[in-house]
PDB file of N, CA, C, O and CB in Angstrom:
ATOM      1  N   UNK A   1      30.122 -20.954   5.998  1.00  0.00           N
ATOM      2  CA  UNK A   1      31.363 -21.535   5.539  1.00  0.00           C
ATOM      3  C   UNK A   1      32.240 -20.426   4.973  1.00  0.00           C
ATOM      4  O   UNK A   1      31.615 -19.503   4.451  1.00  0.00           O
ATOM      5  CB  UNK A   1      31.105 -22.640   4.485  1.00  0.00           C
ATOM      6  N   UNK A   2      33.542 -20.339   4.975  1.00  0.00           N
ATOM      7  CA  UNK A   2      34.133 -19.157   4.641  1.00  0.00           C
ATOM      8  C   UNK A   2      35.406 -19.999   4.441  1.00  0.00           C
ATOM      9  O   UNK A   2      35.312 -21.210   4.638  1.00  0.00           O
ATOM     10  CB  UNK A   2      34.081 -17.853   5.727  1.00  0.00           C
ATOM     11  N   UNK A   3      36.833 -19.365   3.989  1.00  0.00           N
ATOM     12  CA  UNK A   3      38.231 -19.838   4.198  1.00  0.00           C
ATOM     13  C   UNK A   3      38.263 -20.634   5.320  1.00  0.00           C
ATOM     14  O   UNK A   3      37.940 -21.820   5.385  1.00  0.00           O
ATOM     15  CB  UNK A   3      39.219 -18.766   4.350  1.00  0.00           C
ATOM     16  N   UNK A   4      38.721 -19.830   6.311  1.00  0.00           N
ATOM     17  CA  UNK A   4      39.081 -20.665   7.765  1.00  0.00           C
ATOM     18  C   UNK A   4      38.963 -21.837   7.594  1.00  0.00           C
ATOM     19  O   UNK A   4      39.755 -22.738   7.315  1.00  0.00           O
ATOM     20  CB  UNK A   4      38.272 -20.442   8.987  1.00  0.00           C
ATOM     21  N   UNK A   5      36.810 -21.730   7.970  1.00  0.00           N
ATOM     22  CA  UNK A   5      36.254 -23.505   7.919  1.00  0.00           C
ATOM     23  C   UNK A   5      36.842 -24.111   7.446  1.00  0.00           C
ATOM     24  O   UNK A   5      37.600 -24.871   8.049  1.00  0.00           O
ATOM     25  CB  UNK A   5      35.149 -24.014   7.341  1.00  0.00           C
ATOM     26  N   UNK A   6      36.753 -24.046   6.009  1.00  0.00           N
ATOM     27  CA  UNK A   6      37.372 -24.948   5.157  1.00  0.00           C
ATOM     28  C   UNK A   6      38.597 -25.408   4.917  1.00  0.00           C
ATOM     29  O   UNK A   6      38.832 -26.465   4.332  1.00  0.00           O
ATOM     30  CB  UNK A   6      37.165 -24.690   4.326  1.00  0.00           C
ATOM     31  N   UNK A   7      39.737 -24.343   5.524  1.00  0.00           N
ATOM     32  CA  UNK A   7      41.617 -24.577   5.254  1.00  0.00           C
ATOM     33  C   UNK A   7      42.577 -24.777   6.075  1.00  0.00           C
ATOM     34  O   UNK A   7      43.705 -25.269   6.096  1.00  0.00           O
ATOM     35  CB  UNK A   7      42.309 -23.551   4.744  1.00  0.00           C
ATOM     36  N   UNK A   8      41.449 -23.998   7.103  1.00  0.00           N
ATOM     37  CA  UNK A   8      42.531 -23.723   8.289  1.00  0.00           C
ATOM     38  C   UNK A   8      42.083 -24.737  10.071  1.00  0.00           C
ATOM     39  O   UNK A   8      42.811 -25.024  11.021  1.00  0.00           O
ATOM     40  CB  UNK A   8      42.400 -21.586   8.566  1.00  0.00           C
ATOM     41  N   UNK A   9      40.720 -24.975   9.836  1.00  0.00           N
ATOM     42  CA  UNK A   9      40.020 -25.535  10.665  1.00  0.00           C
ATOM     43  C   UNK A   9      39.751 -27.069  10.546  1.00  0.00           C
ATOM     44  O   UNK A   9      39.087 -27.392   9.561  1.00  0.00           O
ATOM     45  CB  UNK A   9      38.989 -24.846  10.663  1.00  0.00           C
ATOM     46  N   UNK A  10      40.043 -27.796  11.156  1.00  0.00           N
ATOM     47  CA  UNK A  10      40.060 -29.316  11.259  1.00  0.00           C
ATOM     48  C   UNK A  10      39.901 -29.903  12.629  1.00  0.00           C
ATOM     49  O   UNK A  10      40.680 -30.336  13.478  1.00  0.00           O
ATOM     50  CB  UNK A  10      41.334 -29.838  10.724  1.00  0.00           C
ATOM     51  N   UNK A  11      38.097 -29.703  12.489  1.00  0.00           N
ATOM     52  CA  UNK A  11      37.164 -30.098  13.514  1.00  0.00           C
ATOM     53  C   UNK A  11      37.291 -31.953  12.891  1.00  0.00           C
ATOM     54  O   UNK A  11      37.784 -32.447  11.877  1.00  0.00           O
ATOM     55  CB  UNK A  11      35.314 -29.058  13.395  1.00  0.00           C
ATOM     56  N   UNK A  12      36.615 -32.505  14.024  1.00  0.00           N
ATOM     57  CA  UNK A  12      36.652 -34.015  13.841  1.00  0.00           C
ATOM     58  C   UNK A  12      35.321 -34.449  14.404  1.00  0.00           C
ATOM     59  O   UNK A  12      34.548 -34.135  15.309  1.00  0.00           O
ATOM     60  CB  UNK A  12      37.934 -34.768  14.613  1.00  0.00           C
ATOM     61  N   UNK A  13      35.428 -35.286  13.471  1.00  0.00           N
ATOM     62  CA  UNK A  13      33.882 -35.975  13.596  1.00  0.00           C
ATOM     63  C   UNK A  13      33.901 -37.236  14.178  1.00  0.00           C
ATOM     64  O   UNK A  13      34.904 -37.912  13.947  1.00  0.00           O
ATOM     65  CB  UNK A  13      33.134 -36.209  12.208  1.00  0.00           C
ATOM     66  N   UNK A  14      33.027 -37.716  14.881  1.00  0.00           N
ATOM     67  CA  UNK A  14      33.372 -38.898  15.457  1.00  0.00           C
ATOM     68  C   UNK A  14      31.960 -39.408  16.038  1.00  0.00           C
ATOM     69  O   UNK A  14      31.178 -38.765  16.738  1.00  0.00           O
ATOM     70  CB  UNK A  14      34.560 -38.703  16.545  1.00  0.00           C
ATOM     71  N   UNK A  15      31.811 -40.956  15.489  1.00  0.00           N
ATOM     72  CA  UNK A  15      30.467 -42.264  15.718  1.00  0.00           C
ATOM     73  C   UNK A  15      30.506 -42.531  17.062  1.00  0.00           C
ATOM     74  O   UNK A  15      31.505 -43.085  17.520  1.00  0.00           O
ATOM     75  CB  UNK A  15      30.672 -43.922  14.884  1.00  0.00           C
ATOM     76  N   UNK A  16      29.357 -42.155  17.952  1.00  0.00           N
ATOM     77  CA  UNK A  16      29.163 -43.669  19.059  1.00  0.00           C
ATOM     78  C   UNK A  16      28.019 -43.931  18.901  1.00  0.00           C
ATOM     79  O   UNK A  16      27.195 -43.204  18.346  1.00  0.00           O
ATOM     80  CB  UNK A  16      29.364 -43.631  20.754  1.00  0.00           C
ATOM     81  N   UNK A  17      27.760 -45.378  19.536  1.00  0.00           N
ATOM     82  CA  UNK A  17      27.087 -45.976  19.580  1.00  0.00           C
ATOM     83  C   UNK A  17      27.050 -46.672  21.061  1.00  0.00           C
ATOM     84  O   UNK A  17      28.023 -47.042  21.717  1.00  0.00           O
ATOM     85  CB  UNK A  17      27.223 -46.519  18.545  1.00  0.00           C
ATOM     86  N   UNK A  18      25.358 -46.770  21.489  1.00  0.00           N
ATOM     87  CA  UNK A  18      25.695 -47.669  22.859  1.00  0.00           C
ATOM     88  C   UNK A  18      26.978 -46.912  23.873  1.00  0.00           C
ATOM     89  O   UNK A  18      27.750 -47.721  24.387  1.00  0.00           O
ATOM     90  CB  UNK A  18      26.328 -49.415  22.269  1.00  0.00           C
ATOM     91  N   UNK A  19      27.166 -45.788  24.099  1.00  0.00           N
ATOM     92  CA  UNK A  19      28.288 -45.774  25.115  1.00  0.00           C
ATOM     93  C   UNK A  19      27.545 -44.734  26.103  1.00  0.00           C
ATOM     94  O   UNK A  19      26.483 -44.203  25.778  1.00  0.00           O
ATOM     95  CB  UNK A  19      29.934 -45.241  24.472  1.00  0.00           C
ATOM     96  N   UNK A  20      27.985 -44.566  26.946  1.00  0.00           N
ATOM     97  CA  UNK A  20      27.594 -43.730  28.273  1.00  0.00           C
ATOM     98  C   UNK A  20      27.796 -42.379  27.823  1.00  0.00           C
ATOM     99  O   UNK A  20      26.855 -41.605  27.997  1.00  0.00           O
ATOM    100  CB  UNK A  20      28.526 -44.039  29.675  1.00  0.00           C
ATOM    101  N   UNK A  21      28.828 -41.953  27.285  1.00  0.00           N
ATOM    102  CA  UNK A  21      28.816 -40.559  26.703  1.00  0.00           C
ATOM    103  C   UNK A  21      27.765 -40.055  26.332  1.00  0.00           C
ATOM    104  O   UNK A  21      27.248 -39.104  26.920  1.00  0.00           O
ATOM    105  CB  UNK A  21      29.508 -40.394  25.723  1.00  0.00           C
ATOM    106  N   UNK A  22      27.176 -40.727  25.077  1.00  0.00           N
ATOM    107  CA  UNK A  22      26.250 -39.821  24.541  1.00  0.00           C
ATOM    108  C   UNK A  22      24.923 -39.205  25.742  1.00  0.00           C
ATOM    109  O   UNK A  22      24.287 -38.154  25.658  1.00  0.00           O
ATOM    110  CB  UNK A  22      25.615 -40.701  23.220  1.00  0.00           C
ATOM    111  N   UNK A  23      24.856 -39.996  26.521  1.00  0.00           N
ATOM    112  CA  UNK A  23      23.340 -39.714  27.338  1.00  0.00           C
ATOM    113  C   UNK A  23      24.040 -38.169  28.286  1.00  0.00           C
ATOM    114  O   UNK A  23      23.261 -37.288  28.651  1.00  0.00           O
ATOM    115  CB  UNK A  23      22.682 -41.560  28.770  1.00  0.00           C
ATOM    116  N   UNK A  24      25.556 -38.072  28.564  1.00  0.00           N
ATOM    117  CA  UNK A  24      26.112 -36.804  29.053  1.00  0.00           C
ATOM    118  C   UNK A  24      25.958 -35.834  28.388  1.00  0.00           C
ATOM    119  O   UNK A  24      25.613 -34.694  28.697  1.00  0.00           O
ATOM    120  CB  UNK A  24      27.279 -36.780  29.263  1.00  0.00           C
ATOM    121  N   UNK A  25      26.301 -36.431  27.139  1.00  0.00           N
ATOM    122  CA  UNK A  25      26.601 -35.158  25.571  1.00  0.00           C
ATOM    123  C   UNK A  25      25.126 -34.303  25.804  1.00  0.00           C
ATOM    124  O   UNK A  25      24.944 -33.092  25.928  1.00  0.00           O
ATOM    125  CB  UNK A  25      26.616 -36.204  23.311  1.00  0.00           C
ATOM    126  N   UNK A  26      23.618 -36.072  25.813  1.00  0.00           N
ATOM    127  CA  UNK A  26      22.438 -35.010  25.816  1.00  0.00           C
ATOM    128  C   UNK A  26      22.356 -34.283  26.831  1.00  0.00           C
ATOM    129  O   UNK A  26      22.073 -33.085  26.806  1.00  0.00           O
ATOM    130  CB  UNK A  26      21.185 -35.498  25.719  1.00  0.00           C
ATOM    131  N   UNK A  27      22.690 -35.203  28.203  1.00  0.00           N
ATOM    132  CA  UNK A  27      22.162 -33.770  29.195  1.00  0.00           C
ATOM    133  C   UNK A  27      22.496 -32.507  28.879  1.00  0.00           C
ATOM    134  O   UNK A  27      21.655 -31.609  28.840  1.00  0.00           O
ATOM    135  CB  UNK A  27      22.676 -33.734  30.597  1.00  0.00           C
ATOM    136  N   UNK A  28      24.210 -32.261  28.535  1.00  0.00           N
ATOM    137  CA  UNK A  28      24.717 -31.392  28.801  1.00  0.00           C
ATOM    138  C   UNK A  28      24.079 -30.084  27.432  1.00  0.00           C
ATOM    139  O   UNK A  28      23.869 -28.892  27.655  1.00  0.00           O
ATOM    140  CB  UNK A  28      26.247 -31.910  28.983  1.00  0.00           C
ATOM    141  N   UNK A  29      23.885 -30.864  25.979  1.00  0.00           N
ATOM    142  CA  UNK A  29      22.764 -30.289  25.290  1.00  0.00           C
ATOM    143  C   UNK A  29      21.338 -29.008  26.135  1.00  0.00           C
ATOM    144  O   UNK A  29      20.992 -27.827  26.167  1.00  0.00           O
ATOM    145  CB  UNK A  29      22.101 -31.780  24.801  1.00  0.00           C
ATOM    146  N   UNK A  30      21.055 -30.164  26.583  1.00  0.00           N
ATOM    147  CA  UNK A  30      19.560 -29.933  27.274  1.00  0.00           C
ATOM    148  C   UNK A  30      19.771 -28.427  28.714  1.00  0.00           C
ATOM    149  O   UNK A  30      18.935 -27.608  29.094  1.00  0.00           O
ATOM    150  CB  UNK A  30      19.011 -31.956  28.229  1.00  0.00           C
ATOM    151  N   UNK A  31      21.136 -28.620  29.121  1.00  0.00           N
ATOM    152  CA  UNK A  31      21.678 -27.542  30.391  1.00  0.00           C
ATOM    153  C   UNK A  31      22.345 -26.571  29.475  1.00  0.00           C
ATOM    154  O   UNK A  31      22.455 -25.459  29.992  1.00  0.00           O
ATOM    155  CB  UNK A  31      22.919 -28.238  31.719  1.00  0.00           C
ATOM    156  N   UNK A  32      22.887 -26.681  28.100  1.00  0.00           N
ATOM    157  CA  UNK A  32      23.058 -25.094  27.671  1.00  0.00           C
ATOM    158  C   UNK A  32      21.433 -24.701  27.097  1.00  0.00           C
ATOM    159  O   UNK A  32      20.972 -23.620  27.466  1.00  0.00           O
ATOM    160  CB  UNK A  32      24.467 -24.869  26.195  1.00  0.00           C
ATOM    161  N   UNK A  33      20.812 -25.358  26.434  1.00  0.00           N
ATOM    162  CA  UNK A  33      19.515 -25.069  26.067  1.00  0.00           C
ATOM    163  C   UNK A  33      18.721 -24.080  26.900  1.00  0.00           C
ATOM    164  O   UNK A  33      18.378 -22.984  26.456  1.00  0.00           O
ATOM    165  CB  UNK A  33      18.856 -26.239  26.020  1.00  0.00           C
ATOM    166  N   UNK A  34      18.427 -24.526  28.179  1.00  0.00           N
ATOM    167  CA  UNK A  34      17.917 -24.017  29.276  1.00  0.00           C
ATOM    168  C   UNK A  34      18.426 -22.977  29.890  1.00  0.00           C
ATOM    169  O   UNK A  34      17.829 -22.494  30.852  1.00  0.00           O
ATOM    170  CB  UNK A  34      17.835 -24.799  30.028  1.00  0.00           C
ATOM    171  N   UNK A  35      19.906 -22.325  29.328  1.00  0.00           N
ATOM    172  CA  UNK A  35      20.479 -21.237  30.199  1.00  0.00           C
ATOM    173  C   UNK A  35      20.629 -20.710  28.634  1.00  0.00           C
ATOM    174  O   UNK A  35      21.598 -19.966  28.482  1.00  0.00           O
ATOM    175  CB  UNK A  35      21.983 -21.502  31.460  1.00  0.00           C
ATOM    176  N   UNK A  36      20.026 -20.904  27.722  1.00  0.00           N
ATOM    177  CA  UNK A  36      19.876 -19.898  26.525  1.00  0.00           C
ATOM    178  C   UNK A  36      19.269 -19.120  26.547  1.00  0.00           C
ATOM    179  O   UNK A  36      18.902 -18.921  27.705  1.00  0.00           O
ATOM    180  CB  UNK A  36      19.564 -20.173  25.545  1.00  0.00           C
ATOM    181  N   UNK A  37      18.698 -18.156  25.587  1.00  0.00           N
ATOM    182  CA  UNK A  37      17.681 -17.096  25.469  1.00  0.00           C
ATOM    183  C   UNK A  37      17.775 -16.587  24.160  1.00  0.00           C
ATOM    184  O   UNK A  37      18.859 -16.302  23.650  1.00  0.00           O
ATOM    185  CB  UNK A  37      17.827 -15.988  26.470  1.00  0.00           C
ATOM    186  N   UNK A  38      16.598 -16.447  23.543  1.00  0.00           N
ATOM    187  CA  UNK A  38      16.962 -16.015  22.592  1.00  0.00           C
ATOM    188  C   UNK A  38      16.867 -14.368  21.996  1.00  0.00           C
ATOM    189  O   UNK A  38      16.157 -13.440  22.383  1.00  0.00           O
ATOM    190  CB  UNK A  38      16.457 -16.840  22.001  1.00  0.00           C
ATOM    191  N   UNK A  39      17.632 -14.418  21.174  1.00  0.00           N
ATOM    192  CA  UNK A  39      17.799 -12.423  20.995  1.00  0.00           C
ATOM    193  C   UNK A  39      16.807 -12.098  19.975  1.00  0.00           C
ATOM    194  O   UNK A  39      16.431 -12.841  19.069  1.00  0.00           O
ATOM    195  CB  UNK A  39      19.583 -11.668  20.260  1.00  0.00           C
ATOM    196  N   UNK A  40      16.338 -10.637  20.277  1.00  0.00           N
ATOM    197  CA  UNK A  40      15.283  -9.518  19.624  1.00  0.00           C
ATOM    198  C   UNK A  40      16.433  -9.430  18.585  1.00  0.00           C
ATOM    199  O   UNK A  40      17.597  -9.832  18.591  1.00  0.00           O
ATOM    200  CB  UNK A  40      14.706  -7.854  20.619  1.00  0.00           C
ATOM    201  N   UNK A  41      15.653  -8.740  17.674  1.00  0.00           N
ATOM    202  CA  UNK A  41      16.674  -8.157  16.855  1.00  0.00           C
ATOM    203  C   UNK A  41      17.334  -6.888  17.151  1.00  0.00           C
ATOM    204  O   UNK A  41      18.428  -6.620  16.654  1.00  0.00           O
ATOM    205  CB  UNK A  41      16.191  -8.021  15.698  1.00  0.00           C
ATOM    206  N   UNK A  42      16.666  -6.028  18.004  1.00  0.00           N
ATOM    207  CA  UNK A  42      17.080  -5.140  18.602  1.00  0.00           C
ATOM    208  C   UNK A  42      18.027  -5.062  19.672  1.00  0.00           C
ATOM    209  O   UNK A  42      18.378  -4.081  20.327  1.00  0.00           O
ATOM    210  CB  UNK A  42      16.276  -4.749  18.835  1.00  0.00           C
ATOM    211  N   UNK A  43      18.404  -6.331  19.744  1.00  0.00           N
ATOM    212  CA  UNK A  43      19.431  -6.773  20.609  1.00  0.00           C
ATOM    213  C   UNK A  43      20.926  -7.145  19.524  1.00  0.00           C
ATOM    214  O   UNK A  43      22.108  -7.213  19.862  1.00  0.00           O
ATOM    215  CB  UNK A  43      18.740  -8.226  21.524  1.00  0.00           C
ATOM    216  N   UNK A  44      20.568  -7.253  18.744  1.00  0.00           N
ATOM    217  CA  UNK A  44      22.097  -7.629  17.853  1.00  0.00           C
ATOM    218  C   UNK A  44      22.034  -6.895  16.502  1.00  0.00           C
ATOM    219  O   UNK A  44      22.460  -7.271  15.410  1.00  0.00           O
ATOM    220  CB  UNK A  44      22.323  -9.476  17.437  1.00  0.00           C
ATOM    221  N   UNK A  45      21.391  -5.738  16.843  1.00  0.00           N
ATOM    222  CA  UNK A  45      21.245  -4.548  15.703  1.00  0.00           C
ATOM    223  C   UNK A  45      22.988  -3.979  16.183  1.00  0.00           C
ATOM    224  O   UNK A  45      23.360  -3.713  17.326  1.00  0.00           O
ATOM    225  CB  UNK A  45      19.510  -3.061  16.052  1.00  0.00           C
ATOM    226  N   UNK A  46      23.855  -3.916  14.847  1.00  0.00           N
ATOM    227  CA  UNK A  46      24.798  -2.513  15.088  1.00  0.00           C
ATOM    228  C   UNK A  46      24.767  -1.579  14.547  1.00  0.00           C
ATOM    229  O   UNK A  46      23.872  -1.337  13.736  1.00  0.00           O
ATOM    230  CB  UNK A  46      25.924  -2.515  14.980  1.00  0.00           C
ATOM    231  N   UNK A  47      25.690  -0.792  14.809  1.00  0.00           N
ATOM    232  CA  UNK A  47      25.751   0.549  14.404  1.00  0.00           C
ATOM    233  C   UNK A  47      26.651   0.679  13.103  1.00  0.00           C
ATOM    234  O   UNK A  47      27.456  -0.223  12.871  1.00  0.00           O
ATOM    235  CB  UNK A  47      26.285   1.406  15.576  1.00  0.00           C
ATOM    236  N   UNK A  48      26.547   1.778  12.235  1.00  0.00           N
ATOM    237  CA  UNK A  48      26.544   1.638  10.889  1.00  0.00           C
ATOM    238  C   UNK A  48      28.237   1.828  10.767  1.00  0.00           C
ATOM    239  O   UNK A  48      28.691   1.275   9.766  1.00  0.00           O
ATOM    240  CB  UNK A  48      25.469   2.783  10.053  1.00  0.00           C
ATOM    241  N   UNK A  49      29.164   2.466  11.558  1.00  0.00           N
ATOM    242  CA  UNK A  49      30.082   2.596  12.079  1.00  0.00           C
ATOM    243  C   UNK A  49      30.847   1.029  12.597  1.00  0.00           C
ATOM    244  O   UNK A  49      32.010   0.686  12.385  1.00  0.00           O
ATOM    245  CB  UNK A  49      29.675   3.561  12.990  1.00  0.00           C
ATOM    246  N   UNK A  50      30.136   0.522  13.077  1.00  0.00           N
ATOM    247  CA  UNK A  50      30.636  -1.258  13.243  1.00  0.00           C
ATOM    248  C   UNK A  50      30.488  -1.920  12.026  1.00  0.00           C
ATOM    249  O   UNK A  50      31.342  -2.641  11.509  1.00  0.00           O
ATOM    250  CB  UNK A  50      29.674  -2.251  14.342  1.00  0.00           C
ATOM    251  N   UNK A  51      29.367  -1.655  11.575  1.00  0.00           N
ATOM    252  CA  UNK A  51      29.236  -2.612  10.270  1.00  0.00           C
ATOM    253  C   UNK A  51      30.289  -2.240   9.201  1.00  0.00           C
ATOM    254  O   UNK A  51      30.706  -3.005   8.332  1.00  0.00           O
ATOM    255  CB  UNK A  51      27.713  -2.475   9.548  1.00  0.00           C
ATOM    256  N   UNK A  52      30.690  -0.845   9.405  1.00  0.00           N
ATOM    257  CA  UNK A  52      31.815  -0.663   7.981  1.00  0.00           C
ATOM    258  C   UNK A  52      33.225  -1.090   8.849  1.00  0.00           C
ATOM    259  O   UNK A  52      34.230  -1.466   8.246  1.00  0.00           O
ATOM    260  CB  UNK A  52      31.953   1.412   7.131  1.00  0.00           C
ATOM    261  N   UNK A  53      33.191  -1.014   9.924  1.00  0.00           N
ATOM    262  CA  UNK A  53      34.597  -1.608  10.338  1.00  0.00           C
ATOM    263  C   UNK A  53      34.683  -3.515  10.372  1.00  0.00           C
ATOM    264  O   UNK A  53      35.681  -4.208  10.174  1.00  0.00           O
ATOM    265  CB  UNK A  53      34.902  -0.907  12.087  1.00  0.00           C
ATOM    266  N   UNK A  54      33.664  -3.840  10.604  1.00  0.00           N
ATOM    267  CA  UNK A  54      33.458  -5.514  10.417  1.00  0.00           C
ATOM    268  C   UNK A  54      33.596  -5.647   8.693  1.00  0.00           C
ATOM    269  O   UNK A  54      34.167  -6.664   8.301  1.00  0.00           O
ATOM    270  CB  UNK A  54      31.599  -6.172  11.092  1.00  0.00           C
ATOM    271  N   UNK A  55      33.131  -4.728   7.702  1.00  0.00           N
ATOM    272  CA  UNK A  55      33.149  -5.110   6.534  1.00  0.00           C
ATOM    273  C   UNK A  55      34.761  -5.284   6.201  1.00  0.00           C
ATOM    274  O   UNK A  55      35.395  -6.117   5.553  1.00  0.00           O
ATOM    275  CB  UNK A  55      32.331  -4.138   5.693  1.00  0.00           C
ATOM    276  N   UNK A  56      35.159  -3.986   7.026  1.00  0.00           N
ATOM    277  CA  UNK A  56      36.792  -3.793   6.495  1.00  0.00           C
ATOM    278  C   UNK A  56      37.611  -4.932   6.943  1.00  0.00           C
ATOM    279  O   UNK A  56      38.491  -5.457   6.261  1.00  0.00           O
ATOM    280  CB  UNK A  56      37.579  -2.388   7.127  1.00  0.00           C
ATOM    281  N   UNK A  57      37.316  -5.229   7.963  1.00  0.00           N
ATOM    282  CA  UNK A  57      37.972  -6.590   8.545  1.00  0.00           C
ATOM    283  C   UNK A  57      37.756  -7.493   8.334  1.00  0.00           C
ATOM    284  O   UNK A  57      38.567  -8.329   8.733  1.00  0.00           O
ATOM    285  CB  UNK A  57      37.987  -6.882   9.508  1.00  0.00           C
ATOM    286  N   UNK A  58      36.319  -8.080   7.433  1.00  0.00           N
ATOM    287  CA  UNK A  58      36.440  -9.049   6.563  1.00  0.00           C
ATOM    288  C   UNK A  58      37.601  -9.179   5.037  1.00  0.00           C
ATOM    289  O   UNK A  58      38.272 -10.126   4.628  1.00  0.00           O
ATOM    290  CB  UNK A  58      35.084  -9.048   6.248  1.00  0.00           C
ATOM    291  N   UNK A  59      37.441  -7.905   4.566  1.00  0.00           N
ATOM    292  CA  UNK A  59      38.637  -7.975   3.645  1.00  0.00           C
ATOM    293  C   UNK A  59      40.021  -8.916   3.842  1.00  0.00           C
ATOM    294  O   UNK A  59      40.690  -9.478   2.976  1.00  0.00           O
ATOM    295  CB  UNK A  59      39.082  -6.625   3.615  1.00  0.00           C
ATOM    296  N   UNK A  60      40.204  -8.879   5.312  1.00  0.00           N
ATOM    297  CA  UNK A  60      41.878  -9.199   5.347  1.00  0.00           C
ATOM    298  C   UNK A  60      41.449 -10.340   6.402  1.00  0.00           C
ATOM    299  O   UNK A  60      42.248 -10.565   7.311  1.00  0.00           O
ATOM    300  CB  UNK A  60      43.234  -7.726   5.990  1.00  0.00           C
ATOM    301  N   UNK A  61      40.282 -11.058   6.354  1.00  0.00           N
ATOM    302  CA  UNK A  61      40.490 -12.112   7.142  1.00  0.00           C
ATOM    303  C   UNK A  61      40.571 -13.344   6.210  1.00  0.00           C
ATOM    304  O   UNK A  61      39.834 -14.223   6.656  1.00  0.00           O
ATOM    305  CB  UNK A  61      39.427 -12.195   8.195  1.00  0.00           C
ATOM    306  N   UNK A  62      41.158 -13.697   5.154  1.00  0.00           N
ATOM    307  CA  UNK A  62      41.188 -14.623   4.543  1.00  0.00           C
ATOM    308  C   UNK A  62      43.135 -14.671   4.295  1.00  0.00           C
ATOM    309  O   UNK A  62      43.680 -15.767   4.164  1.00  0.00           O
ATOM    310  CB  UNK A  62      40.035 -14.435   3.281  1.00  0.00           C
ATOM    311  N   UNK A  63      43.659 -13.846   4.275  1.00  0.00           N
ATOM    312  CA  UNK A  63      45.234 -13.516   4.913  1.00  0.00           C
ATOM    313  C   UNK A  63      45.435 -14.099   6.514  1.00  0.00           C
ATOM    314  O   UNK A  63      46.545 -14.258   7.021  1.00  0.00           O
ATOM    315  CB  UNK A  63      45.496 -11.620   4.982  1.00  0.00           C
ATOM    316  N   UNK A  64      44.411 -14.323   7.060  1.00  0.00           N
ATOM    317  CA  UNK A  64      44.730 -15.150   8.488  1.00  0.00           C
ATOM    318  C   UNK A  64      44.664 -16.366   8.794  1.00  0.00           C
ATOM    319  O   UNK A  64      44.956 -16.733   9.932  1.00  0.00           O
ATOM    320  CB  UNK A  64      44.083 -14.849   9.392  1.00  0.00           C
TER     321      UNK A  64
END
C-alpha cells in the first residue's frame, strides 16, 4: 500500500453470485496460473546501482 493505492487509484470491487462469469474469471485464473513460473531469487536480484536509482525515484513518487 503506498500513496497512489490509496489517493490516486480507484479500483472497484464488485459481488456475483450464480452468474456465468465467474466460472470464466476461474478458468481464466487457472490459464495465467499455468503459464506462470516462479522466480529464483537470483532472478530478481539487482544491482546496487538500480537499487540507489529505484530508492531515488521513490522519493518523488508520491508528487505523482
Amino acid at each position: 500500500m503506498d500513496y497512489r493505492s490509496l489517493y490516486l487509484h480507484f479500483e472497484n470491487g464488485i459481488y456475483m453470485e450464480e452468474v456465468n462469469a465467474i466460472k470464466d474469471i476461474a478458468k481464466d485464473f487457472e490459464n495465467t496460473f499455468k503459464e506462470s513460473k516462479k522466480l529464483e531469487d537470483k532472478e530478481v536480484k539487482t544491482g546496487v546501482i538500480k537499487s540507489i536509482w529505484q530508492a531515488i525515484l521513490r522519493l518523488f513518487a508520491p508528487m505523482f
